[in-house]
C-alpha positions as a printed Julia matrix, in Angstrom:
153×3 Matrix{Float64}:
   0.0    0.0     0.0
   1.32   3.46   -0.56
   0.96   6.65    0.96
  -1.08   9.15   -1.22
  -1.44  12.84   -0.9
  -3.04  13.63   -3.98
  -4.86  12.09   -6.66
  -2.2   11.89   -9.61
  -1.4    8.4   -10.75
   2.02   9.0   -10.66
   3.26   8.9    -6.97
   5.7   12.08   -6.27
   8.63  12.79   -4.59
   7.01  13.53   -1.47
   4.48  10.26   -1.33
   6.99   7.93   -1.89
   9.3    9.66    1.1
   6.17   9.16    3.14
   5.45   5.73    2.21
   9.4    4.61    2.2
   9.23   6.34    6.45
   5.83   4.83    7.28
   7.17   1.38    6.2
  10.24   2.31    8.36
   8.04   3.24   11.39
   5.97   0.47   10.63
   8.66  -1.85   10.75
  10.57  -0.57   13.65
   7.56  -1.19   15.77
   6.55  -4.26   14.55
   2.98  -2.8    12.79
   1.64  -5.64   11.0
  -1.54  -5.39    8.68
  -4.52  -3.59   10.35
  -1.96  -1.84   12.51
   0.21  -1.0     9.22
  -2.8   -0.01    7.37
  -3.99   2.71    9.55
  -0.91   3.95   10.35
  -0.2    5.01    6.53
  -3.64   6.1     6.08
  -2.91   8.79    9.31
   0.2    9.45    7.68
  -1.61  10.08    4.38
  -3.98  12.41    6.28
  -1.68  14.42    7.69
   0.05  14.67    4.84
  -2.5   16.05    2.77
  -3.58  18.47    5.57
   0.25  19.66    5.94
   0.78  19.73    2.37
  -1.92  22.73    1.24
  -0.55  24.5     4.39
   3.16  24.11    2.97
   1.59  24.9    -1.0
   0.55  28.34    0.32
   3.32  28.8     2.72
   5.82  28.47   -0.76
   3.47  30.35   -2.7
   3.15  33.6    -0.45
   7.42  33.29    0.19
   7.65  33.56   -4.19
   5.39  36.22   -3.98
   7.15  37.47   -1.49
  10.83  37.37   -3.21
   9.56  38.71   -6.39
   8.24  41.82   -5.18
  11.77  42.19   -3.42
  13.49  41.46   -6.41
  11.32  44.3    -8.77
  11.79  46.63   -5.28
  15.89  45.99   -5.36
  16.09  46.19   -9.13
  14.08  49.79   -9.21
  16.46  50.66   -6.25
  19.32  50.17   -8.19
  21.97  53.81   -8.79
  21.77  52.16  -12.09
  18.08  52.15  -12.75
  18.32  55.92  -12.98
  17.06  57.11  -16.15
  16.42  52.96  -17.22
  12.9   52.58  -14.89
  11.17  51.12  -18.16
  14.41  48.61  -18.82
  14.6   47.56  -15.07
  10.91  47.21  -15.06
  11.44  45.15  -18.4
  14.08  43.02  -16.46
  12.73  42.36  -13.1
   9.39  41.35  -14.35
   9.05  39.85  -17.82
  12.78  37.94  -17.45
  13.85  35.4   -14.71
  17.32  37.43  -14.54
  19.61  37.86  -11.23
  19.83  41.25   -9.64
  23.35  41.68  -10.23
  22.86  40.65  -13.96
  20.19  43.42  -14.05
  22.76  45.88  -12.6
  25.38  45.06  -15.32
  22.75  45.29  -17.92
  21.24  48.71  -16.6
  24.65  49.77  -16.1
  25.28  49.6   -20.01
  22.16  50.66  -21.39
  21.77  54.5   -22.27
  19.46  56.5   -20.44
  16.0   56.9   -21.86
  15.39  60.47  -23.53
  13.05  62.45  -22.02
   9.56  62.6   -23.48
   7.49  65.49  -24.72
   8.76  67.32  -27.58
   7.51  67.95  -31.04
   9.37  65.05  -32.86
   8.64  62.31  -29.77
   4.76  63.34  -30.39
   4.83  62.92  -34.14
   6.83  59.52  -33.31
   3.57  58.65  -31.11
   1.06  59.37  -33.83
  -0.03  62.41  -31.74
  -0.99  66.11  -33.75
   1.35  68.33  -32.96
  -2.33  69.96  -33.63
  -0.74  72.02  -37.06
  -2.97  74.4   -39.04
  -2.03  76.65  -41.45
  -5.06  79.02  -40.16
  -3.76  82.54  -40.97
  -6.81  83.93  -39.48
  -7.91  84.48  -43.38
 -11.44  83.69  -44.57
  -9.61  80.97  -46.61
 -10.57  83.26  -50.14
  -7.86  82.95  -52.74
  -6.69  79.2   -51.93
  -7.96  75.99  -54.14
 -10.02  72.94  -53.6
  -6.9   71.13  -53.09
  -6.03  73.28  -50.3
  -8.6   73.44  -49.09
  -8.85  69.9   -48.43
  -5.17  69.52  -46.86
  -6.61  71.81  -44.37
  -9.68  70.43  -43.51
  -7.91  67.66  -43.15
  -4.89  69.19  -41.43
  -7.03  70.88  -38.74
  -9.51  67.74  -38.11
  -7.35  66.07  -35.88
């Protein structure tokens, strides 16, 4: 009989540990059938009782150390300037802090945002019109159409 602690028909690491010490236990005391048989099946119901406990213990630690990692990464002297790479780095990648540091440490600083060109790089209307405060007379269809189409955005 083996010791189960979950319903995959492979046994894992941790049921055949328990089964290979409940046979020891079972044996040291001299645990024959009935005896040996609800000894494992305790054992197999503590172990499934200890084993969500220990799931969610190891879950809430990795949350844990990942929010540690992104805080030391945007901590870095050399995320300065980089807070888009390091953010890159620390979440999307499983790379060690001190790799970040050598990457950030190489990377040029990202420009500043906001200008003219940056906003024409974006899509965004530099909002152009070629509006001389005229009543638009003298200019032709064409023209006219460039800036209707110039000033609808």
């Amino acid at each position: 009989m083996t010791v189960r602690t979950n319903n995959h028909s492979d046994p894992s690491d941790i049921d055949r540990m328990a089964a290979s010490a409940a046979d020891r236990v079972c044996a040291k005391y001299g645990m024959r059938d009935r005896a040996q048989s609800t000894f494992r099946a305790m054992m197999n119901e503590v172990l499934e009782e200890v084993e969500g406990a220990i799931e969610a213990q190891a879950l809430a630690e990795a949350k844990e150390m990942e929010r540690n990692r992104l805080r030391d990464a945007l901590a870095l002297p050399e995320a300065a300037g980089r807070r888009d790479l390091a953010e890159s780095l620390a979440l999307d990648t499983d790379t060690a802090l001190d790799q970040i540091q050598a990457i950030l440490a190489r990377a040029p600083k990202e420009q500043k945002r906001g200008g003219f060109l940056d906003a024409a790089m974006r899509g965004i209307s530099p909002n152009l019109s070629d509006d001389d405060g005229s009543d638009g007379a003298g200019i032709g269809p064409e023209e006219h159409t460039a800036n209707m189409i110039l000033n609808s955005r």
